[in-house]
C-alpha positions as a Markdown table, in Angstrom:
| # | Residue | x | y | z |
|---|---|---|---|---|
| 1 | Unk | 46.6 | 28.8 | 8.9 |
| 2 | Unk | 46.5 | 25.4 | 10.8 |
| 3 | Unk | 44.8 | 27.2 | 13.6 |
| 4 | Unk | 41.9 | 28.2 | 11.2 |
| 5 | Unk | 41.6 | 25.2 | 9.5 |
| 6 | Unk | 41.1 | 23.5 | 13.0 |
| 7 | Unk | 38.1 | 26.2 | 13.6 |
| 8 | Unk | 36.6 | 25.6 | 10.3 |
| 9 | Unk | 36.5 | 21.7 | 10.6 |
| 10 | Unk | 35.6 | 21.7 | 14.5 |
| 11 | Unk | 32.5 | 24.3 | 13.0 |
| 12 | Unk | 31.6 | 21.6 | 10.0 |
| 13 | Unk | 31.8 | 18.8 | 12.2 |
| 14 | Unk | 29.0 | 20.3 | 15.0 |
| 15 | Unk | 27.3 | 21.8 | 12.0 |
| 16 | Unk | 26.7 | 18.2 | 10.5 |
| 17 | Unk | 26.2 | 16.3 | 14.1 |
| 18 | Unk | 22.9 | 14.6 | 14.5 |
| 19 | Unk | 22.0 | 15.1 | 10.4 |
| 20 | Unk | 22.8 | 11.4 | 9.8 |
| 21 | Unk | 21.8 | 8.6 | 11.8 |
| 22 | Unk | 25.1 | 6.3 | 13.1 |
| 23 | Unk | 23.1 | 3.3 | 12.3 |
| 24 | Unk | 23.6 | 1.4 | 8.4 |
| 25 | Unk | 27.2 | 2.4 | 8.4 |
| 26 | Unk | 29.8 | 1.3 | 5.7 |
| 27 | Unk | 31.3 | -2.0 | 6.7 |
| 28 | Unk | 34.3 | -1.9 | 8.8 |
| 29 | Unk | 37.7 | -2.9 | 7.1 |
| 30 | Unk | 41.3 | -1.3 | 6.7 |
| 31 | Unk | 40.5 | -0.2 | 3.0 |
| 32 | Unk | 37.1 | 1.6 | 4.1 |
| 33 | Unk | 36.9 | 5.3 | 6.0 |
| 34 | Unk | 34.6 | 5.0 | 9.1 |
| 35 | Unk | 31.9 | 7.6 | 8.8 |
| 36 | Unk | 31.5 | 10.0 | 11.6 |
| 37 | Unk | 28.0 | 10.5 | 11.8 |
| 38 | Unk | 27.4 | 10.4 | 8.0 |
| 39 | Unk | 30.8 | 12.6 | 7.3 |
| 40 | Unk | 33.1 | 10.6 | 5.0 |
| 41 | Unk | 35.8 | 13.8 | 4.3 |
| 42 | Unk | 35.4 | 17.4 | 4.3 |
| 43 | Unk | 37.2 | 19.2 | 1.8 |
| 44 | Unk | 37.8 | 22.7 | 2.1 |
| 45 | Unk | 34.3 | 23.8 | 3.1 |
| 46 | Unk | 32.7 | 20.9 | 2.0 |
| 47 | Unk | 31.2 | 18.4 | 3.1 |
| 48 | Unk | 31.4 | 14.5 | 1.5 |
| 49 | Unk | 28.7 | 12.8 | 2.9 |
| 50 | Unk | 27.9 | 8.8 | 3.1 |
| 51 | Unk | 25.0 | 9.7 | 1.2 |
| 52 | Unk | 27.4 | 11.3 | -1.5 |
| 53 | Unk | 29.4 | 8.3 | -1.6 |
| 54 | Unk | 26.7 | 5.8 | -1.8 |
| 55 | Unk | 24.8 | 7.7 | -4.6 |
| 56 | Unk | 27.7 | 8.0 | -6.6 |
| 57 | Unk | 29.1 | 4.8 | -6.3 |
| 58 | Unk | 25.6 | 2.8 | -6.9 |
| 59 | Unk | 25.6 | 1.6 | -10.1 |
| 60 | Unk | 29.6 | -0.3 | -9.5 |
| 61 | Unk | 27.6 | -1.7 | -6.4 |
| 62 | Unk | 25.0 | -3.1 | -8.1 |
| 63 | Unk | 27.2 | -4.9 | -10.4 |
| 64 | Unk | 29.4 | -6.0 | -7.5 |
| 65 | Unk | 26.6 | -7.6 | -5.8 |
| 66 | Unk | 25.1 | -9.3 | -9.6 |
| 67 | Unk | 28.7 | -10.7 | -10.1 |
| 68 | Unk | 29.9 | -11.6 | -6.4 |
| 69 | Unk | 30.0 | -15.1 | -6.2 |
| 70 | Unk | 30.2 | -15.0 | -1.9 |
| 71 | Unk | 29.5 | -12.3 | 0.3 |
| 72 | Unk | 32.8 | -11.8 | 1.5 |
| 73 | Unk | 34.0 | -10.8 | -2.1 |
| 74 | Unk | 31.2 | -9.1 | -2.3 |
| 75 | Unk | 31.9 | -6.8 | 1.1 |
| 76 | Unk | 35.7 | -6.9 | -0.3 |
| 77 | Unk | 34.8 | -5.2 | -3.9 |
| 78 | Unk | 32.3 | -3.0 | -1.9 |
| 79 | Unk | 34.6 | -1.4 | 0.7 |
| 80 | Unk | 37.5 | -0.7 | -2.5 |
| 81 | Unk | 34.3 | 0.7 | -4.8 |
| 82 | Unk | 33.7 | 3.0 | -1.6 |
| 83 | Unk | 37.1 | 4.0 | -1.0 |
| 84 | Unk | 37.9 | 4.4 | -4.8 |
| 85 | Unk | 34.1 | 6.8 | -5.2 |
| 86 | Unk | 35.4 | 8.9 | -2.1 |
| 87 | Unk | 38.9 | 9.6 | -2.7 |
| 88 | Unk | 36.9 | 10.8 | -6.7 |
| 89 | Unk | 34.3 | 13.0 | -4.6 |
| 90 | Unk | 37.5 | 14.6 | -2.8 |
| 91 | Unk | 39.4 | 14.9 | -6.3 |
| 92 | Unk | 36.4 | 16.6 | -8.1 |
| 93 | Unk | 35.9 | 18.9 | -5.3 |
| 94 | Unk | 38.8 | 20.6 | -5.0 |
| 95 | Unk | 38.9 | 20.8 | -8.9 |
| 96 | Unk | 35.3 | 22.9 | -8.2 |
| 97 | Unk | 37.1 | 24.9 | -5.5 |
| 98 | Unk | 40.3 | 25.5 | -7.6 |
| 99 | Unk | 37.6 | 26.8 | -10.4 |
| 100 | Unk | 35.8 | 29.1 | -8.3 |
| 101 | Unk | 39.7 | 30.6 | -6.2 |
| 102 | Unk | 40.9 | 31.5 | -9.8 |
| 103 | Unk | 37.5 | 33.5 | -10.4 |
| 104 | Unk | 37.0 | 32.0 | -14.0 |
| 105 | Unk | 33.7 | 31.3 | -15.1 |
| 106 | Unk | 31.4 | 30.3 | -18.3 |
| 107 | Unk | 28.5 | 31.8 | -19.4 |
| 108 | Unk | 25.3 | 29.9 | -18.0 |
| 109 | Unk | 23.7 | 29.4 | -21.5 |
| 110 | Unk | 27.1 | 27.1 | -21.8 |
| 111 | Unk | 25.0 | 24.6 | -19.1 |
| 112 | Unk | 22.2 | 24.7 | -20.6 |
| 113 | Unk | 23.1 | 23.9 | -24.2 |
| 114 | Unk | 25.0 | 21.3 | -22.7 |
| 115 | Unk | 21.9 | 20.3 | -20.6 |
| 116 | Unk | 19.8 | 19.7 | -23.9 |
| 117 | Unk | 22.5 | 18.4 | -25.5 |
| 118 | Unk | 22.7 | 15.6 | -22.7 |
| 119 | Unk | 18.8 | 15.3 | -22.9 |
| 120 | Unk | 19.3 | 14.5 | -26.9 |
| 121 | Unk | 22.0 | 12.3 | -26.9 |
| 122 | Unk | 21.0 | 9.8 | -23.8 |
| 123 | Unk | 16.8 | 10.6 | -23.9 |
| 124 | Unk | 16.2 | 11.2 | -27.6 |
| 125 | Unk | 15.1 | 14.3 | -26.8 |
| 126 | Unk | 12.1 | 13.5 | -24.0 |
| 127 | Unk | 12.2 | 15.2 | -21.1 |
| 128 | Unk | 9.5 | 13.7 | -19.9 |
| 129 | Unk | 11.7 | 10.5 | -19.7 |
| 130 | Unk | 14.6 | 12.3 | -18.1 |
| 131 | Unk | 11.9 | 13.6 | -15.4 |
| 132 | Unk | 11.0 | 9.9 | -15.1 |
| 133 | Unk | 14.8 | 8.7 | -14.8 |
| 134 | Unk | 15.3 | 11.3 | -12.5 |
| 135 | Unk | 12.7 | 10.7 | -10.4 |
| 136 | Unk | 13.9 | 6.7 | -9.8 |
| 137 | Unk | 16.6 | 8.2 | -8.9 |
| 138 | Unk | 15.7 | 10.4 | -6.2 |
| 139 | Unk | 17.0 | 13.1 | -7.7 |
| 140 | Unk | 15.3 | 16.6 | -8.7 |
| 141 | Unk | 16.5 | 18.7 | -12.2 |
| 142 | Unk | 18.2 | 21.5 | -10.5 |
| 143 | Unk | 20.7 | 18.6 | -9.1 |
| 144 | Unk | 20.8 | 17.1 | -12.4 |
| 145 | Unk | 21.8 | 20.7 | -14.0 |
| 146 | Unk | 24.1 | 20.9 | -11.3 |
| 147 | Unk | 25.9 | 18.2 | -11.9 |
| 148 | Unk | 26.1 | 19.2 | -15.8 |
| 149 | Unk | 27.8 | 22.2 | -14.7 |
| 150 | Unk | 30.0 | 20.9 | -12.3 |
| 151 | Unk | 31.0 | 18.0 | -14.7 |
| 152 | Unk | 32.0 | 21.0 | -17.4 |
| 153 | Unk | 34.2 | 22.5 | -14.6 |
| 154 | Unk | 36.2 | 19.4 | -13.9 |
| 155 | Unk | 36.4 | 19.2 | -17.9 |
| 156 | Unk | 37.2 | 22.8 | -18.7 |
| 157 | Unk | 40.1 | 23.0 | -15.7 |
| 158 | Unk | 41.9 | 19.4 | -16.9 |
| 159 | Unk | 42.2 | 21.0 | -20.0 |
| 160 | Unk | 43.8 | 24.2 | -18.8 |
| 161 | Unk | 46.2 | 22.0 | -16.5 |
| 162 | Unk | 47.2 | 18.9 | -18.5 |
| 163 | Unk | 48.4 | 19.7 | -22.6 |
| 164 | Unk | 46.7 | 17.8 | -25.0 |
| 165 | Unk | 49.6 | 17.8 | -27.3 |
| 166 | Unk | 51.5 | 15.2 | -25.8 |
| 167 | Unk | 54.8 | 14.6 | -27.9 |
| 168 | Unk | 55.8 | 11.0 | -27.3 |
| 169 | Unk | 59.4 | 10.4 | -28.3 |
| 170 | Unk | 60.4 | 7.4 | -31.0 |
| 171 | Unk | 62.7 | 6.1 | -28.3 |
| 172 | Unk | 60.3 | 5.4 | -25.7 |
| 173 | Unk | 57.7 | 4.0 | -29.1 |
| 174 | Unk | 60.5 | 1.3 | -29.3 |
| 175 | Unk | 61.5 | 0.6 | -25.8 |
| 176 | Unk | 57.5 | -0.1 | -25.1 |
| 177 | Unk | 57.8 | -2.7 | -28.4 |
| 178 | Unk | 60.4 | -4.3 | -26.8 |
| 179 | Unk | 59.6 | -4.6 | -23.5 |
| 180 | Unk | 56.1 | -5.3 | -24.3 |
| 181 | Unk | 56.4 | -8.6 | -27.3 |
| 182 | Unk | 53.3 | -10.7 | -25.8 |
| 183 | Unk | 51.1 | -8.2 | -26.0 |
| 184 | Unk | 52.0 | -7.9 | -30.1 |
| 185 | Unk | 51.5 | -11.6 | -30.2 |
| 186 | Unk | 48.8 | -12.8 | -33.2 |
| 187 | Unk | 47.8 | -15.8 | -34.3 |
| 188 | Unk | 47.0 | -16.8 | -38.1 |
| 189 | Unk | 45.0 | -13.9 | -39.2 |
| 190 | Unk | 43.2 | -13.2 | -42.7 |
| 191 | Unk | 42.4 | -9.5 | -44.5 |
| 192 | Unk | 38.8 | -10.3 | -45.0 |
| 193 | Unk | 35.4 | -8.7 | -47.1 |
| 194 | Unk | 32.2 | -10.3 | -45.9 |
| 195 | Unk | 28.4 | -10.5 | -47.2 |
| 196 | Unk | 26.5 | -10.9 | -44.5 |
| 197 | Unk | 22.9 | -11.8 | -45.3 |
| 198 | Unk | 21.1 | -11.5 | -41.6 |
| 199 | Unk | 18.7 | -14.4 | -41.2 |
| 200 | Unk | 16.5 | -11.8 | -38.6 |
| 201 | Unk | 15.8 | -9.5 | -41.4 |
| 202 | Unk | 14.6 | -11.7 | -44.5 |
| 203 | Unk | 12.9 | -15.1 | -44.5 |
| 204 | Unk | 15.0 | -18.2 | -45.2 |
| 205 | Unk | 13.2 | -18.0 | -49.3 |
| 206 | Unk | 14.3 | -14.2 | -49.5 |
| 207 | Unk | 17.8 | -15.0 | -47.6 |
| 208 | Unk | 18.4 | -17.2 | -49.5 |
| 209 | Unk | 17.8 | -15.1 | -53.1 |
| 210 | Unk | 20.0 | -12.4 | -51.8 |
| 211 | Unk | 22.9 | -14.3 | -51.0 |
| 212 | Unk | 22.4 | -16.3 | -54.7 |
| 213 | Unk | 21.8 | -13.1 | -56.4 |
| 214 | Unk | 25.2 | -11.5 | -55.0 |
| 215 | Unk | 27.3 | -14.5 | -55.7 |
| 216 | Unk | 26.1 | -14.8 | -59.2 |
| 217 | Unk | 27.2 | -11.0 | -59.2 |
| 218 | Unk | 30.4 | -11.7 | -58.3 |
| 219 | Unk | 31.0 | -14.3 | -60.2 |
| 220 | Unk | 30.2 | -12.0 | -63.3 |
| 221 | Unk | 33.4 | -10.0 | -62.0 |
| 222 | Unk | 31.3 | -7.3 | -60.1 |
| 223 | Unk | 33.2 | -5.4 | -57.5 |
| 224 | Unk | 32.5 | -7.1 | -54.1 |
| 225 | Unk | 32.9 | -3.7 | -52.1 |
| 226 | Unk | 29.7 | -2.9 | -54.4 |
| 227 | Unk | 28.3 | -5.9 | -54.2 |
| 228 | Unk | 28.4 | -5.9 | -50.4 |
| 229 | Unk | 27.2 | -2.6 | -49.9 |
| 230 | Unk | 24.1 | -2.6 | -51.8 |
| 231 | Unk | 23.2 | -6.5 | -50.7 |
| 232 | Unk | 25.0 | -6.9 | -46.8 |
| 233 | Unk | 23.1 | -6.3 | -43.7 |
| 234 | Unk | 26.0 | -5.8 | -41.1 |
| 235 | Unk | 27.0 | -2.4 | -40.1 |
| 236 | Unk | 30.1 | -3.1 | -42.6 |
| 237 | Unk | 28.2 | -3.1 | -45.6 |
| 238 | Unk | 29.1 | 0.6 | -46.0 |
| 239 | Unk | 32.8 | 0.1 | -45.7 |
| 240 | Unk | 32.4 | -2.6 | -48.8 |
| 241 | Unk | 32.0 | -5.2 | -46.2 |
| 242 | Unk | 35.8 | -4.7 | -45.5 |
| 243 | Unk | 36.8 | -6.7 | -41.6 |
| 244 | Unk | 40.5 | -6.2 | -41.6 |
| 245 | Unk | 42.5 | -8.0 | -40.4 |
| 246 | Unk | 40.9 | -11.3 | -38.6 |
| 247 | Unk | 42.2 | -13.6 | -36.5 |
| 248 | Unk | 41.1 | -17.3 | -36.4 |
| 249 | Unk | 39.8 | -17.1 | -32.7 |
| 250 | Unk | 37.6 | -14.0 | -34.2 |
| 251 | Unk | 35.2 | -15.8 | -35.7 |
| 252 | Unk | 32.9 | -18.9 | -36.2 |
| 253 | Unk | 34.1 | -22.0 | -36.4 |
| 254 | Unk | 32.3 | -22.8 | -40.3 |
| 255 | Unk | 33.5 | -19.2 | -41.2 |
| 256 | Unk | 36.8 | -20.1 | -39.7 |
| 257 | Unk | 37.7 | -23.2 | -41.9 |
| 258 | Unk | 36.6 | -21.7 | -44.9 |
| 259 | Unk | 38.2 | -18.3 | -44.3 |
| 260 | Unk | 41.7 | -19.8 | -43.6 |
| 261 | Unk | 41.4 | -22.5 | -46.3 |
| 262 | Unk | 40.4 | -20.1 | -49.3 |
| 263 | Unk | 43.1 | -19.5 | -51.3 |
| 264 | Unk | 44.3 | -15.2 | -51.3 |
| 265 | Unk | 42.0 | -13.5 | -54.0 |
| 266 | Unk | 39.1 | -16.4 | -54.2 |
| 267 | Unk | 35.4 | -15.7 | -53.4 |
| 268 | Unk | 33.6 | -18.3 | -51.5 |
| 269 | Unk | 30.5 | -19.7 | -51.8 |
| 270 | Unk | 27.6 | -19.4 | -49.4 |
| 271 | Unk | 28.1 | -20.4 | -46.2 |
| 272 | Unk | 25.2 | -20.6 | -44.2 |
| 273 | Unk | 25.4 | -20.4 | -40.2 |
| 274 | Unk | 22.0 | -21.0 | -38.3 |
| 275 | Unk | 20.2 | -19.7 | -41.0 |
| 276 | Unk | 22.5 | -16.8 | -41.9 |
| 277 | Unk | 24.3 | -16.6 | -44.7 |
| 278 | Unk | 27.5 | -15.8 | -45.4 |
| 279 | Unk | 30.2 | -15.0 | -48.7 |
| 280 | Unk | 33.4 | -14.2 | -47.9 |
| 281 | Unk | 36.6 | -12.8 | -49.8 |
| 282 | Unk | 40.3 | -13.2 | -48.7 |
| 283 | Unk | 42.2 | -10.3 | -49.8 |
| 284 | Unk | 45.9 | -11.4 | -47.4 |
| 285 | Unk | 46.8 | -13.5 | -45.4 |
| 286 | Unk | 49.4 | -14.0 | -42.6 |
| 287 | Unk | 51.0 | -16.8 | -41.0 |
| 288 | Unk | 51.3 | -16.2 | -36.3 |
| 289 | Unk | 53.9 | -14.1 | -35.2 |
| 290 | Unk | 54.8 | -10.4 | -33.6 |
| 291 | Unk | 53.2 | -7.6 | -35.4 |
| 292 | Unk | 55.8 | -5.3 | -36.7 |
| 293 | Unk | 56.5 | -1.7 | -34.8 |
| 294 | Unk | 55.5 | -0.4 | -37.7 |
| 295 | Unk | 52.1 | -1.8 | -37.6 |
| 296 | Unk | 51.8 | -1.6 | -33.6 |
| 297 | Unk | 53.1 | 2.2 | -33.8 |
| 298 | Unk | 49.9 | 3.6 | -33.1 |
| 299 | Unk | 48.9 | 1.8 | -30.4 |
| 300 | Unk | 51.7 | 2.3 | -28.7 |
| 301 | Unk | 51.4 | 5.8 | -29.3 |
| 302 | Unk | 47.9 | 5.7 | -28.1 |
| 303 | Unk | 49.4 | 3.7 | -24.6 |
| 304 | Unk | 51.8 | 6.1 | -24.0 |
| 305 | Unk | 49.9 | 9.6 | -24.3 |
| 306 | Unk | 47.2 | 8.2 | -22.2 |
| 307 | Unk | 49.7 | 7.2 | -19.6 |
| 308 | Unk | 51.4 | 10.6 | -19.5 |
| 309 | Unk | 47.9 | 12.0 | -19.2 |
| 310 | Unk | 47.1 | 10.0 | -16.3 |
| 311 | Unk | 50.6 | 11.1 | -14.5 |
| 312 | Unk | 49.7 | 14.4 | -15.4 |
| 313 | Unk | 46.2 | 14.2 | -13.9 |
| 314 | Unk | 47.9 | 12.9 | -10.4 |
| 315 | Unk | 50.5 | 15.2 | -10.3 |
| 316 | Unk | 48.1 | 18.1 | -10.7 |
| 317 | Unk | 45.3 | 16.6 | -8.0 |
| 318 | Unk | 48.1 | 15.7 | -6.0 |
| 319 | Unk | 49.3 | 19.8 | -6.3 |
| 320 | Unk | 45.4 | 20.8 | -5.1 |
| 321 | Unk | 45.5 | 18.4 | -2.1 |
| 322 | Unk | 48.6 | 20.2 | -1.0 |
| 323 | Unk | 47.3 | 23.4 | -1.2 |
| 324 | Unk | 43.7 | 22.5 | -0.2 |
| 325 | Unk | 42.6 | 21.2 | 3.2 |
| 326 | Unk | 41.2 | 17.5 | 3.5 |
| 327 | Unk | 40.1 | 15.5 | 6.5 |
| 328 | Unk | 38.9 | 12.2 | 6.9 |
| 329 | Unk | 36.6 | 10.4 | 9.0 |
């Protein structure tokens, strides 16, 4: 077995030689592979090329180098992005290879419903602006579609190998609340409705009616979940202009005083903030402390069974790069 792995890399390696130049190489460090001419890894019968590496990895590079404030942080963050892209090339390969061993397939109709679905959801619909996209890209459809299916792969064999039901037990719910307290830690925090009347969508005149007109409303006793929803502007307005709970650091200073001044129950008048204009009603309030487990429960929950997921994920990669062959360069 050894013996023929040998072969097949020594076969890769001269089939590759000479396809990448050995100039523009990744820089040099302990945390970054040193490509051998353009080979990064070869998985299986794969090849990961630098290319591979640098395509995928582009977009976390650009940011690196917006946000770098020297270019040694910069060369720092860009040989872990490199190292962290390769090691997720090698991961999603053998997840393909593992697919294709166990023979299980999908119908190709699956891709391209998927494929239009993709086109709707990130291009409205226009595929001449995916074509455009694509093209900026250096990249042609069929690698696009590709991609689609390969990504449905990787998805489709996660969910064969790690459960979704994840059972997390209520002793391990309250040894996280214990161990955990600062990250329960609030401040003063308020149950809050709000009116929002949005300066950018009315002049000050009109702004100025609506907010009047709703405050006269509910000061006639109208419902302010009603009120808010016919006269609000934010996204909230169809949840009665309901914001939870709130804590002071949340929000504008003017909202802010009034908010945590107001007395439980009381409407307040309308507070204007750069030409905005605001009513607010406070429904509870609550003095800074630890939230309750009761209240943190799902959170916790939430933690927990992404966790697990995430040890399940490595334990299951780490099983396919057992069984699988890998070599870097």
């Amino acid at each position: 077995m050894i013996g023929k792995r040998l072969y097949r890399w020594a076969w890769l390696a001269v089939a590759v030689l000479g396809l990448f130049p050995a100039s523009d190489l990744f820089p040099i460090s302990a945390q970054t592979p040193v490509p051998f001419n353009g080979i990064q890894a070869i998985v299986n019968d794969t090849v990961i090329s630098r290319d591979q590496v640098l395509g995928a990895a582009q977009r976390e590079l650009a940011a690196a180098g917006r946000t770098a404030t020297s270019e040694q942080q910069y060369l720092t963050r860009r040989g872990k992005i490199l190292e962290d892209q390769l090691e997720q090339l090698i991961d999603r390969q053998l997840v393909l290879d593992e697919f294709k061993e166990k023979g299980y397939s999908f119908p190709e109709s699956y891709v391209d419903d998927q494929v239009r679905e993709r086109i709707r959801r990130q291009f409205g619909g226009d595929r001449v602006a995916l074509t455009k996209t694509l093209r900026a890209e250096n990249r042609t459809f069929e690698q696009f579609k590709k991609e689609e299916r390969e990504d449905m792969i990787v998805y489709q064999m996660s969910s064969r190998n790690i459960r979704d039901e994840i059972i997390i037990s209520p002793k391990k719910i309250q040894n996280y609340y214990q161990t955990n307290q600062a990250r329960f830690r609030m401040g003063n925090r308020v149950k809050l409705r709000m009116i929002v009347v949005d300066r950018s969508k009315h002049s000050a005149e009109e702004g100025e009616r609506i907010a009047t007109r709703a405050l006269n409303q509910l000061k006639e006793g109208a419902d302010f979940a009603k009120v808010a929803t016919e006269s609000s502007d934010d996204a909230r307005r169809y949840k009665g202009g309901d914001r939870g709970w709130t804590e002071e650091s949340s929000l504008n200073e003017a909202l802010r005083q009034v908010a945590f001044t107001l007395p439980t129950g009381q409407i307040s008048d309308i507070i204007e903030v750069q030409g905005s204009r605001f009513i607010l009603k406070v429904e509870e309030k609550q003095q800074s402390g630890i939230r309750s487990l009761a209240e943190a429960r799902q959170e916790i929950v939430t933690i927990l069974k992404d966790s697990e997921r995430q040890r399940l994920q490595k334990q299951w990669l780490a099983k396919l790069r057992r069984k699988g062959f890998v070599r870097y360069f």
